[in-house]
C-alpha positions in Angstrom: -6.3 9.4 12.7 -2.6 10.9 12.2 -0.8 13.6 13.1 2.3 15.1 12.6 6.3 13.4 14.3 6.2 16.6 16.3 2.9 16.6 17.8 3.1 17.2 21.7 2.5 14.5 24.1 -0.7 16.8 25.6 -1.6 17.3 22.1 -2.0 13.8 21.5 -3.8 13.3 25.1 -6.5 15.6 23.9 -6.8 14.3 20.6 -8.0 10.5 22.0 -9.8 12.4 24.8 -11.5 14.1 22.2 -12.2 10.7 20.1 -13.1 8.3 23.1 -15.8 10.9 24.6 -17.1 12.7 21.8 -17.0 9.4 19.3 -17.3 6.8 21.7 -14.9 5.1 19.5 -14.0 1.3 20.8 -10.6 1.8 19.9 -8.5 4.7 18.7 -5.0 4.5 16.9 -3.3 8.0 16.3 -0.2 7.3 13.1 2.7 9.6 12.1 1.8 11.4 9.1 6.0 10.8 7.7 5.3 6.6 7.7 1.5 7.0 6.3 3.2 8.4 3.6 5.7 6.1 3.2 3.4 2.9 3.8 1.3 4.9 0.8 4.4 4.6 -1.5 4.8 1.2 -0.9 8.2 1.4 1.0 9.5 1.1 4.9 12.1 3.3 4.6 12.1 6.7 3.2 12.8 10.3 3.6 9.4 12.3 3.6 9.4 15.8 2.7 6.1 17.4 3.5 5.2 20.6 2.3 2.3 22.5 3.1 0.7 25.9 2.7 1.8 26.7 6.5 4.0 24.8 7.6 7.0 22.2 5.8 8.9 18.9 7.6 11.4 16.3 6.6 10.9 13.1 8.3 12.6 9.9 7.8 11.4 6.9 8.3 13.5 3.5 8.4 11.7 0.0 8.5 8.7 1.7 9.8 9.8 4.0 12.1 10.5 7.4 12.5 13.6 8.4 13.9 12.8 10.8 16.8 16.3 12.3 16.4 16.0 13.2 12.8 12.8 15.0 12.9 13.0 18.5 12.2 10.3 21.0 13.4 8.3 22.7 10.8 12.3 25.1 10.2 10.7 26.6 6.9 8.1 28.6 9.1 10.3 31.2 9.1 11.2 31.1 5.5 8.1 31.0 4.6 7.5 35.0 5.3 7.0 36.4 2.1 9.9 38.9 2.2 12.4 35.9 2.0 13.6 34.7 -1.6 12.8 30.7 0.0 9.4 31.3 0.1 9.0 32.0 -3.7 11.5 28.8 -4.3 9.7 26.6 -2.4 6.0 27.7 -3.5 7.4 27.2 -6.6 8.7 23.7 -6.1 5.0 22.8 -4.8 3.1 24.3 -7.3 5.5 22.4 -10.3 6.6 19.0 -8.5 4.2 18.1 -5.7 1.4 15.6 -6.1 -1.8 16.6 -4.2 -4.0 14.4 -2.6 -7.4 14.8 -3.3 -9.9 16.5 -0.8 -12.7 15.2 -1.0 -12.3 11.4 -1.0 -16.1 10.2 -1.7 
């Protein structure tokens, strides 16, 4: 399962709670979203820029690792508001050079 570089300590606590009594899962392993992404590309190192419909990040990731000090917070929530001119530049920017993963994987 994966979740996102600034997810809570409690957060993540519930989550494999949730997994290990619910599931009954064996084993559970909880990955950062930022070095999925960059293990998907085929590199170790990167600088991943995730942006969503709610919420945005930038998280890099060197040799598999992301650096907890270079992690910023989903800053584009405020942005975001649709009064604000960044919100129309960055929509723009997903709808014309983002790649989507598919939804429905089967």
């Amino acid at each position: 399962m994966t979740e996102p570089a600034w997810n809570p300590q409690k957060n993540r606590e519930k989550t494999t709670e949730f997994a290990f009594e619910t599931f009954q899962v064996p084993a559970f392993y909880l990955a950062k979203n930022g070095m999925c992404a960059a293990f998907s590309s085929g590199k170790a190192t990167a600088l991943i820029v995730d942006i969503g419909h709610g919420q945005s990040s930038v998280t890099p990731v060197v040799d598999g690792m992301i650096l907890k000090k270079g992690k910023l917070d989903p800053l584009f929530l405020i942005l975001m508001q649709p009064q604000h001119l960044c919100c129309e530049i960055i929509l723009a920017i997903q709808l014309n050079k983002c790649k989507y993963a598919p939804a429905n994987l089967s």
